[in-house]
C-alpha positions in Angstrom: 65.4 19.0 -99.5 62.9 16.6 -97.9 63.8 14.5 -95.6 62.0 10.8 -94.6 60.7 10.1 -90.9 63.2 7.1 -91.1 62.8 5.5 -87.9 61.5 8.5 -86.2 58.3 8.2 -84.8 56.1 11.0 -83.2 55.7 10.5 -79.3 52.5 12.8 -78.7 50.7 15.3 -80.3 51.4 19.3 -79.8 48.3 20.0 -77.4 49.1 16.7 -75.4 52.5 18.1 -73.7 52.4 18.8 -70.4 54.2 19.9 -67.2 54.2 16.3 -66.1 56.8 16.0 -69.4 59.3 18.6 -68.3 62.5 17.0 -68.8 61.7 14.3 -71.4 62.9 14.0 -74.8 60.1 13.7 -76.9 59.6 13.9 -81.0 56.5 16.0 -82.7 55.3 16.5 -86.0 53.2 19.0 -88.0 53.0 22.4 -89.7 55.5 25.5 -88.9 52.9 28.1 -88.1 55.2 30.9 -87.4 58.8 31.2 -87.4 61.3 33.6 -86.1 64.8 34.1 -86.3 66.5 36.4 -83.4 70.1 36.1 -84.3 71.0 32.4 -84.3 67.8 31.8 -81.6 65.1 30.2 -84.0 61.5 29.9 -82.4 58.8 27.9 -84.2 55.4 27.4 -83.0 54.9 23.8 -84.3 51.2 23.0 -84.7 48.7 20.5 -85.3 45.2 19.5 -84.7 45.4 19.6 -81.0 47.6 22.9 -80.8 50.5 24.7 -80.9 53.9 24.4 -78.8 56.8 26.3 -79.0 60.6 25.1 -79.7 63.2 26.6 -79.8 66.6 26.2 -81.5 70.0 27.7 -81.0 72.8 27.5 -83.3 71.1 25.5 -86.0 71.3 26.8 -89.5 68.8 24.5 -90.5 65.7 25.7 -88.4 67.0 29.1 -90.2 65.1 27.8 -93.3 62.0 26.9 -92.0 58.6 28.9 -93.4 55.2 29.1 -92.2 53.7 25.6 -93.7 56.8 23.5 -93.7 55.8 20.0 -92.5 58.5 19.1 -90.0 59.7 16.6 -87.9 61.2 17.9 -84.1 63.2 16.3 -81.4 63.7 18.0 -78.1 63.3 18.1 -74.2 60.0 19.9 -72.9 60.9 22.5 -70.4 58.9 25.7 -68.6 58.5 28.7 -70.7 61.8 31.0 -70.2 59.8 33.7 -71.2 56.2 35.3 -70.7 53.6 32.3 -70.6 50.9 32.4 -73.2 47.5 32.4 -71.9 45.9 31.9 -75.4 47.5 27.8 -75.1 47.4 24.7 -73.8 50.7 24.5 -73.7 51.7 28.4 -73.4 53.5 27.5 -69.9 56.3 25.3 -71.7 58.6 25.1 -74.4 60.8 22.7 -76.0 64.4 22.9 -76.3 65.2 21.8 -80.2 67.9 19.2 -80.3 66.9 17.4 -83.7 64.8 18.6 -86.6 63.8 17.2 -90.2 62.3 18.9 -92.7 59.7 16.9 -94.1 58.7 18.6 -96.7 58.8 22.3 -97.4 55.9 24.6 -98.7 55.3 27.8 -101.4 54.5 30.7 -100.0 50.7 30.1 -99.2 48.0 32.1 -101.1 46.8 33.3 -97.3 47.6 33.6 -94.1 46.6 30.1 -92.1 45.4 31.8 -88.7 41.9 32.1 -87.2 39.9 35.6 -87.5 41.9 36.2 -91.4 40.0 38.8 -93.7 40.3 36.4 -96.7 37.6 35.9 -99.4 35.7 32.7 -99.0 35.8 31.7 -102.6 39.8 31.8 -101.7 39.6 30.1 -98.9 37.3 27.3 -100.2 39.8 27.1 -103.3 42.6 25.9 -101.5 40.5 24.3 -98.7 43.2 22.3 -97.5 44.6 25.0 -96.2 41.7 26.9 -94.8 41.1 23.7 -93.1 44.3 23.3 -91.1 43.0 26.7 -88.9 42.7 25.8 -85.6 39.1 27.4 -85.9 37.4 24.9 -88.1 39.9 22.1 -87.5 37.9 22.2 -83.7 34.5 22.4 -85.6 35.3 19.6 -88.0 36.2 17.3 -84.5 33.2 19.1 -83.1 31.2 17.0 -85.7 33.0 13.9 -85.4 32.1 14.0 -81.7 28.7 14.9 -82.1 27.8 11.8 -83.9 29.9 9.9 -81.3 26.8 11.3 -78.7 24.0 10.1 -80.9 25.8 6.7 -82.0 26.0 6.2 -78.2 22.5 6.5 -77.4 21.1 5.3 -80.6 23.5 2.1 -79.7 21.6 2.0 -76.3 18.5 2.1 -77.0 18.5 -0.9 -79.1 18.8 0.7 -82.5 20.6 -1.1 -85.2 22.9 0.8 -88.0 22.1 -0.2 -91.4 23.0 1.5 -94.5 20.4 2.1 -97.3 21.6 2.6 -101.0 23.1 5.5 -102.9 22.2 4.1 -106.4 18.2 4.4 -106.4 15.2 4.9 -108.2 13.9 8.3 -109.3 10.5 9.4 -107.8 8.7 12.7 -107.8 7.6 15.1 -105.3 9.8 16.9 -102.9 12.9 18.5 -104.3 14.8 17.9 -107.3 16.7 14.5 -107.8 20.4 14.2 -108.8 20.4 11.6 -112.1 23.1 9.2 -112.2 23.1 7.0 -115.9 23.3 3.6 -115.9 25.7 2.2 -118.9 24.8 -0.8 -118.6 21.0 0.0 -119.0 21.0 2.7 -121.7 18.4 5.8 -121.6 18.2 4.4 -118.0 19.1 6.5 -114.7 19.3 5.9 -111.1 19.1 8.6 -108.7 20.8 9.7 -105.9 18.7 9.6 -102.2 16.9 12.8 -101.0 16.7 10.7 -98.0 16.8 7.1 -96.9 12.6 7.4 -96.1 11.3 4.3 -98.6 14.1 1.9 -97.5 13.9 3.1 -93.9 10.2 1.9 -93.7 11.1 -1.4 -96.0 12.7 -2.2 -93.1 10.1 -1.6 -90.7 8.7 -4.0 -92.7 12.0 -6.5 -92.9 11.3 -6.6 -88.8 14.3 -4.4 -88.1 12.4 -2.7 -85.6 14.7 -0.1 -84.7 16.7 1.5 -87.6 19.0 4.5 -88.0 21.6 5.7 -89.9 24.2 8.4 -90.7 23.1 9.1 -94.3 24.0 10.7 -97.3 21.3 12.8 -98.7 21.6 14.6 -102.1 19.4 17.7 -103.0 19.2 19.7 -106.5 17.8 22.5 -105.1 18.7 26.2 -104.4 21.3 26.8 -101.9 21.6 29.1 -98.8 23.6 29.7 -95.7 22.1 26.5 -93.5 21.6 24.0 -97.2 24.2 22.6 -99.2 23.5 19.9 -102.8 25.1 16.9 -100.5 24.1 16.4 -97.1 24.0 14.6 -94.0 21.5 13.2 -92.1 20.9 11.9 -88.3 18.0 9.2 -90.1 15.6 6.6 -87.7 12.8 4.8 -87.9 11.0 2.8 -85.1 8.0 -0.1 -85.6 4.8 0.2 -83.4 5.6 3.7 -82.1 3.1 6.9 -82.4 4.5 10.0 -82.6 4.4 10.5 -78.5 7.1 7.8 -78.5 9.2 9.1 -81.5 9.2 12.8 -79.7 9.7 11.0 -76.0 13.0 9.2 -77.5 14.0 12.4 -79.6 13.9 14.1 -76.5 15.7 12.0 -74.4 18.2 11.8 -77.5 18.6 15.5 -77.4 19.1 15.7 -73.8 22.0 13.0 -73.9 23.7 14.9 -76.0 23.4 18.3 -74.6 24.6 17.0 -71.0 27.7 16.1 -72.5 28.5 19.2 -75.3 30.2 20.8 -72.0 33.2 18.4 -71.6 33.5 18.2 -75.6 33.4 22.2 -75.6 36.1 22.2 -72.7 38.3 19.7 -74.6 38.0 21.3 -77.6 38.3 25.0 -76.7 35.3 26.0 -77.7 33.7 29.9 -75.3 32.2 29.0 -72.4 29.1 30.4 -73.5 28.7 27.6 -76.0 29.6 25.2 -73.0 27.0 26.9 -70.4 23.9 27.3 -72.9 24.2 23.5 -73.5 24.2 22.8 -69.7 21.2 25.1 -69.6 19.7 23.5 -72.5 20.3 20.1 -70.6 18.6 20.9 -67.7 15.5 22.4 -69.1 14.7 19.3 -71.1 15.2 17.0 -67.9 12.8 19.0 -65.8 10.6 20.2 -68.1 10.6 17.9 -71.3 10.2 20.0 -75.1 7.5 22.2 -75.2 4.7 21.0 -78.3 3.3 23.6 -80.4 0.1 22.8 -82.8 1.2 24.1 -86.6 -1.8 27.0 -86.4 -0.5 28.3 -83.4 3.0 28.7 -84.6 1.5 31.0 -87.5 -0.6 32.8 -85.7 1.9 33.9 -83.2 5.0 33.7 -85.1 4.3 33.6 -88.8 6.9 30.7 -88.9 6.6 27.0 -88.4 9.7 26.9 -87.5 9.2 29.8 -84.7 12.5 31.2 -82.5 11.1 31.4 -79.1 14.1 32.9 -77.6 12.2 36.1 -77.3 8.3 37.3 -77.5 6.7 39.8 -79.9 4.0 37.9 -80.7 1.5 38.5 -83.6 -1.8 40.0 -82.9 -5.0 39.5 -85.1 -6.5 42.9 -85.2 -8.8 41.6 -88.2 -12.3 42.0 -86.3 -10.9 45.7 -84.4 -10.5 47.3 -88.2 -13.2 45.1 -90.4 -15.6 48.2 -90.3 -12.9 51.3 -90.3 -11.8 53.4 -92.9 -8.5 52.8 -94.2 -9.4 50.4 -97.7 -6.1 48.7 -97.2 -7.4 47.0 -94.3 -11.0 46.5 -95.4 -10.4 45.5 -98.7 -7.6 42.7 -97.7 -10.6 41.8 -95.5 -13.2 41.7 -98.1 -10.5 39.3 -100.4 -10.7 36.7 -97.6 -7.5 38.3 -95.7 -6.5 39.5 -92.3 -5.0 42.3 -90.5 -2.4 41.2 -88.0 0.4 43.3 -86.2 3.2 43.5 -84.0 3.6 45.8 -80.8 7.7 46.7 -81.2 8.0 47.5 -77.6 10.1 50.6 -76.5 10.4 51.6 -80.7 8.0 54.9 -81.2 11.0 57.2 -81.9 12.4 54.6 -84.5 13.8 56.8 -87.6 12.0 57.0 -91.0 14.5 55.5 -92.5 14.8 52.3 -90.4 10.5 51.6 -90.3 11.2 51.9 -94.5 13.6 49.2 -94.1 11.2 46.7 -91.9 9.0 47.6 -95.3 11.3 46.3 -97.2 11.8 43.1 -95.7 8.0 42.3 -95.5 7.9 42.9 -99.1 10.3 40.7 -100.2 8.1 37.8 -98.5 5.0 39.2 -100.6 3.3 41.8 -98.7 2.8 45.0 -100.4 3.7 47.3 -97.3 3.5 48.0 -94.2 1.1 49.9 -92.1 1.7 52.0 -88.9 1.8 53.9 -85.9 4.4 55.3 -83.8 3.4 56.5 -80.2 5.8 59.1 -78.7 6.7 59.0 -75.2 4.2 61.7 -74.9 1.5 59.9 -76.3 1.3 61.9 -79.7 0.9 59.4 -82.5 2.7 59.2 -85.9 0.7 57.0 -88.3 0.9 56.1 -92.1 -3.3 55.7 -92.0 -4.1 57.6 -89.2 -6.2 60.5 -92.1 -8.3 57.0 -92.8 -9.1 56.6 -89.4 -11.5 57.8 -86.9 -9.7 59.0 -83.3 -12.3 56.3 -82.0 -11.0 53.4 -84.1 -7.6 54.5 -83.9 -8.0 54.3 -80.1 -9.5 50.9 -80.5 -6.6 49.9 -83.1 -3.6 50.4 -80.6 -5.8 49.3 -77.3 -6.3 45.8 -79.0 -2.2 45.9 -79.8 -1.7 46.8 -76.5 0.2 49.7 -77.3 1.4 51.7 -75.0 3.5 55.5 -74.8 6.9 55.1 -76.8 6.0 51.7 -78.8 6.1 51.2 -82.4 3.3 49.4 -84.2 3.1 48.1 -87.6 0.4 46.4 -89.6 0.8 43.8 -92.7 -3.0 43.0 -94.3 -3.1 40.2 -97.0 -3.7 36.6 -97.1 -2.9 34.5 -94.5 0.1 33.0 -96.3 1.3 36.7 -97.1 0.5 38.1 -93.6 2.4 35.3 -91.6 5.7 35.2 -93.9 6.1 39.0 -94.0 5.2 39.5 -90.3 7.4 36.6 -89.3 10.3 37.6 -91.2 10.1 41.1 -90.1 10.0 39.7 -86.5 12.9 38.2 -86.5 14.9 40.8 -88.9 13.7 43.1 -85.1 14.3 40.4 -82.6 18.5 40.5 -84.4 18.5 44.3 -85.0 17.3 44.9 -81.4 19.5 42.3 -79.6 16.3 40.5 -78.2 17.7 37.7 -77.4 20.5 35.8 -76.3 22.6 34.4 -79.0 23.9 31.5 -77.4 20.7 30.5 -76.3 19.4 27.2 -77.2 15.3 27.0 -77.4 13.9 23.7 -78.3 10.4 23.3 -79.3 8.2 20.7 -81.1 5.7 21.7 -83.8 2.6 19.5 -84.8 -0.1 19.3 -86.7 0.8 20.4 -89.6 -1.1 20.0 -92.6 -1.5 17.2 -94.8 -1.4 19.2 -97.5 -0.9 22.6 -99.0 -1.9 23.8 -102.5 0.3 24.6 -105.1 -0.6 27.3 -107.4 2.1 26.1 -110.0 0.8 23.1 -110.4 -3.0 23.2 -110.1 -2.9 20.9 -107.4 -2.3 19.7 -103.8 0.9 18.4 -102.9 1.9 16.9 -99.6 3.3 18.9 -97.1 5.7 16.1 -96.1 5.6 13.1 -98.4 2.8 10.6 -99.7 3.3 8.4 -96.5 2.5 10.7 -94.0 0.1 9.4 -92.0 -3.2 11.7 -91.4 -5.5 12.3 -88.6 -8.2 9.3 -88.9 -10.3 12.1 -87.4 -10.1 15.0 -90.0 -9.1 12.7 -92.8 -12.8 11.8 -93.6 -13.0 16.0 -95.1 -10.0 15.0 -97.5 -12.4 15.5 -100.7 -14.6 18.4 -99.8 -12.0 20.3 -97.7 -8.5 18.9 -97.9 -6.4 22.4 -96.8 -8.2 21.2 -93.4 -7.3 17.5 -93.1 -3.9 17.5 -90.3 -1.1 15.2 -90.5 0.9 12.6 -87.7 3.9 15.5 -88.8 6.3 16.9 -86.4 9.3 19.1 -86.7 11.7 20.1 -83.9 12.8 23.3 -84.3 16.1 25.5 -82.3 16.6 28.9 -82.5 13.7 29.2 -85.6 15.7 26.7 -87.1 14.6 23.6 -88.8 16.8 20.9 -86.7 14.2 17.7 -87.8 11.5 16.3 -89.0 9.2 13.4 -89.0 5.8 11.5 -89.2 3.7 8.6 -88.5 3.8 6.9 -92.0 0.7 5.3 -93.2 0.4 1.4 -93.0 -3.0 1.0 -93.9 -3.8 0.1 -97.9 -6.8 2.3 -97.9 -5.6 5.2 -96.7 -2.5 5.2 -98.5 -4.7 4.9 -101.6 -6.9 7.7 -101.0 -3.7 9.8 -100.3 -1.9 8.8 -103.9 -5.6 9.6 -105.3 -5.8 13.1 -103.8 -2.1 13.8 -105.0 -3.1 12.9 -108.3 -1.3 9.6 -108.8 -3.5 7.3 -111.0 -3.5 3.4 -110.2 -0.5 3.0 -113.1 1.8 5.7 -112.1 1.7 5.3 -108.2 3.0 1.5 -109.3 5.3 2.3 -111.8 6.8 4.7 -108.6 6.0 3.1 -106.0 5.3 -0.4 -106.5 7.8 -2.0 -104.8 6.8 -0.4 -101.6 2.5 -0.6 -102.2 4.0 -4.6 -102.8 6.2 -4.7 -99.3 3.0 -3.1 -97.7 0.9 -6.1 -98.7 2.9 -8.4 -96.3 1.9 -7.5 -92.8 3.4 -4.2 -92.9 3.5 -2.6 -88.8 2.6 0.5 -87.8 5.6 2.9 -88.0 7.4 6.5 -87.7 10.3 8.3 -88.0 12.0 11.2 -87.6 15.6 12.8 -89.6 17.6 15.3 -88.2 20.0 17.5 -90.3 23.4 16.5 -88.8 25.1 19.7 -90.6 22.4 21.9 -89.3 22.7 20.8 -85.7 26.6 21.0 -85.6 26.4 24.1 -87.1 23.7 25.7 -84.5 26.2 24.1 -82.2 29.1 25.3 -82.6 27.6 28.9 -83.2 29.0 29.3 -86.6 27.3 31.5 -89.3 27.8 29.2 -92.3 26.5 25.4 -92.8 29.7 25.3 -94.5 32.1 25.8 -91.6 30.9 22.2 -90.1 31.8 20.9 -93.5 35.3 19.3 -94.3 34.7 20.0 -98.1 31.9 22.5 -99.1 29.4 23.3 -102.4 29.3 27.0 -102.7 26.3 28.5 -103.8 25.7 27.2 -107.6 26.9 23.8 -106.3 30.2 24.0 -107.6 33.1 22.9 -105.5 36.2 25.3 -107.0 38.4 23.0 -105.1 38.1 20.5 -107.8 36.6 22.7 -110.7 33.5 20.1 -110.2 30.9 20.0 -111.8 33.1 19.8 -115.2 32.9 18.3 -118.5 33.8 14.7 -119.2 35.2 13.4 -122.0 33.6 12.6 -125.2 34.3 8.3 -125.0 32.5 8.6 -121.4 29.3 9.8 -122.9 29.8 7.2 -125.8 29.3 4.7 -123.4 27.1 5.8 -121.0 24.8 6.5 -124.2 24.3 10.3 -123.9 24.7 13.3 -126.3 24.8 17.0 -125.4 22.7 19.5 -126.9 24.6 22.6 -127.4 22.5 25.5 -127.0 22.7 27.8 -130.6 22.9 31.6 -128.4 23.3 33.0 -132.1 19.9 32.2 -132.9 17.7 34.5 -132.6 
């Protein structure tokens, strides 16, 4: 039966005991994460969030009830370990000797094991979260998070920026991804929607004279889910007045740097390898001696077929385009002749890679839209292995592989499409090689800003241009002049920084200038009437004296997921989607009841499957 506290109160927490305690009488609480009974001796090892300690009871029938999961309540004196010390704990050098114990509540048998490293299916796991959660594995990333936003709240404090919340409730507006509806039942047919980020109020208040802004927001997302993107998110959000996007990078990276110098001491405390602890050190140093490296958006592609490149290794792309623009292979002249290219990658050391494994770099590239692969393997011998080598000439061949740089024993392989095509399926392929070969060092943490991006990128869905950012994005004065007889070529004031050829941010100088932000809602395809009836309370603000201003938002899941060097986006999250947005926690989404939709004015339209 359940007992009550009653007067007892907990002196310290499990992971707080120390050898400075031997002899005390102290009183913990938590979970009973193993318990076992050797003839009248009872030991438990007590845990909770900071650890596990031992006590031990003799003689008491009581502690000869106790199951894994039973919340209890223990009295004892700390003394040294009688037996072997555990090097695995904190506090694997002492014990306690159990004078008092309350059962504070007991617990079913639980549907699995709560202990790190358990072979458990996820949906399990994320049913009965509560559980999953009290493994000392993601209870240390969950306060791995908390701390991290300590870090940036810190510096953000310091460097005179103010925290100001921005609504939930808002209005819908297009572009970008998908918005969540919310209806309104006091309006009815009317909905609000729920923020894909904070960016129209965060540059309202540029324009309120804030100057400074950020903000640990809530950001909501209908879109398709993977490992790194969940429906609800959270991010790192800021906005500065008069600033260009030198000064938003030069504070980003100072931002960044604060952070990384102190990761060590929160690893340390929190258990975390030392690897984690001495990459971040690294990491740390790097960016005070050396700053962020900047990379233009073109050069990314061209070398990496990402704009979101991981630098920590090399294979770089090579355009072979003008080397095979007269051979004899059609593949490569015809991609040519369709306003293609011919690009390649020289997979060092790789010439006596199996059939069956090149087949499966094929693969990859073809599930980001190439058609194949191309290439030839070079022996350590010399002799050469090629797919298109019967095409060829032994002159252009020759000319092929010297303009690769291919040497005895390499492996190289060709992708020849459009420049889209070439860059996604080369880039993916590089990085599917850079993992398979163990290129680089996984704890590694490479930081590198891309810019220039462009303005805008054409959508072959819709017939149109859409911005490659948002509406506001401010573009270069100098190129913007071409936006109607060339606007693929017009750059924007965009910038991402990326780790590990991961997405960790994004931003831009936002346009303050009526004209300009005219012409851009004109080249989008927003008439006079709709960009009001969307945007009108901002084109209004922007009337008053707006400043010039940019921004940038990190993804705060993201980052403590890179971080912590966990595989999921959901193992930094207390209480994760999965990946049709469903929480099986709760069973949400669900349906509501009928008198709900009554008032909120709102029928469903059941879909008649026997219809043919």
């Amino acid at each position: 039966m359940a007992e009550s506290m009653s007067g007892l109160r907990r002196t310290c927490l499990c992971g707080e005991v120390t050898e400075d305690m031997i002899g005390q009488k102290i009183t913990l609480m938590g979970w009973v994460a193993k318990c076992r009974n050797k003839g009248g001796i009872v030991f438990v090892d007590m845990r909770d969030r900071t650890g596990i300690m031992q006590v031990i009871y003799e003689g008491m029938e009581v502690a000869g009830t106790l199951h894994s999961e039973y919340c209890i309540a223990a009295t004892g004196t700390v003394r040294r370990r009688a037996g072997a010390p555990n090097p695995n704990l904190k506090t694997g050098n002492l014990e306690m000797e159990g004078m008092d114990l309350r059962i504070l509540s007991s617990s079913e048998t639980p549907p699995f094991h709560v202990l790190d490293g358990i072979d458990t299916r996820e949906d399990l796991r994320l049913r009965y979260r509560y559980l999953d959660l009290r493994r000392p594995e993601l209870q240390k990333k969950i306060m791995f998070r908390s701390r991290l936003v300590s870090l940036v709240r810190e510096f953000m404090d310091g460097e005179g920026f103010l925290d100001i919340e921005t609504p939930d409730l808002i209005g819908s507006t297009p572009e970008g991804a998908r918005d969540y509806l919310v209806p309104s039942r006091v309006h009815p047919g009317c909905f609000y929607a729920l923020p894909q980020s904070p960016q129209l109020f965060k540059q309202l208040l540029m324009c309120s004279g804030f100057d400074r802004y950020y903000q640990i927001a809530r950001c909501f997302r209908d879109e398709d889910l993977r490992a790194d993107r969940q429906p609800e998110f959270t991010q790192i959000d800021m906005e500065l007045s008069f600033a260009s996007q030198d000064d938003v990078m030069d504070i980003n990276t100072a931002l960044l740097g604060h952070v990384l110098s102190r990761l060590p001491r929160v690893y340390e405390e929190l258990g975390f390898a030392k690897e984690l602890a001495d990459a971040a050190r690294a990491a740390s140093e790097k960016i005070k001696a050396e700053g962020i490296r900047k990379m233009p958006w073109r050069e990314a592609m061209d070398l990496y077929g990402s704009d979101k490149p991981d630098l920590r290794f090399g294979m770089e792309i090579i355009d072979v385009t003008e080397a095979v623009r007269e051979c004899g292979f059609g593949v490569f002249t015809g991609a040519i002749q369709n306003g293609g290219m011919v690009r390649g990658l020289n997979v060092k050391g790789q010439g006596g890679m199996p059939r069956k494994k090149i087949d499966k770099l094929i693969e990859v590239a073809k599930t980001y839209g190439a058609k194949g692969l191309a290439y030839i393997a070079i022996s350590d011998d010399g002799k050469i292995k090629s797919s298109f080598s019967k095409f060829m000439t032994e002159d252009e061949m020759a000319e092929l592989i010297g303009k690769m740089g291919g040497c005895n024993g390499d492996l190289l392989v060709f992708a020849a499409d459009k420049f889209k095509i070439v860059c996604a399926s080369l880039g993916a392929v590089r990085l599917y090689l850079g993992d398979q070969l163990a290129l680089y060092d996984k704890n590694e943490l490479c930081f590198v800003w891309i810019t220039e991006f462009p303005l805008l990128e054409w959508s072959d869905e819709e017939g149109r241009y859409l911005a490659m950012h948002h509406p506001f994005t401010m573009p270069h004065l100098a190129d913007f002049m071409h936006v109607d007889e060339d606007p693929g070529s017009v750059r924007a004031e965009a910038y991402d920084i990326v780790l590990n050829g991961c997405e960790l941010g994004g931003g831009s100088v936002r346009i303050h200038m009526d004209d300009v932000q005219e012409k851009m809602l004109e080249v989008l395809g927003f008439s006079k009437e709709r960009a009001n009836e969307q945007f009108g309370f901002l084109l209004r603000a922007f009337r008053y004296g707006v400043p010039p201003h940019a921004g940038l938002a990190y993804g705060l899941d993201r980052m403590a997921m890179i971080f912590t060097g966990s595989d999921s986006i959901r193992d930094v999250i207390a209480f994760p989607k999965v990946k049709d947005a469903s929480d099986l926690m709760i069973d949400a989404p669900g349906a509501v009841d009928e008198k709900q939709l009554r008032e909120l004015s709102i029928a469903i339209a059941v879909e008649d499957r026997d219809t043919v």
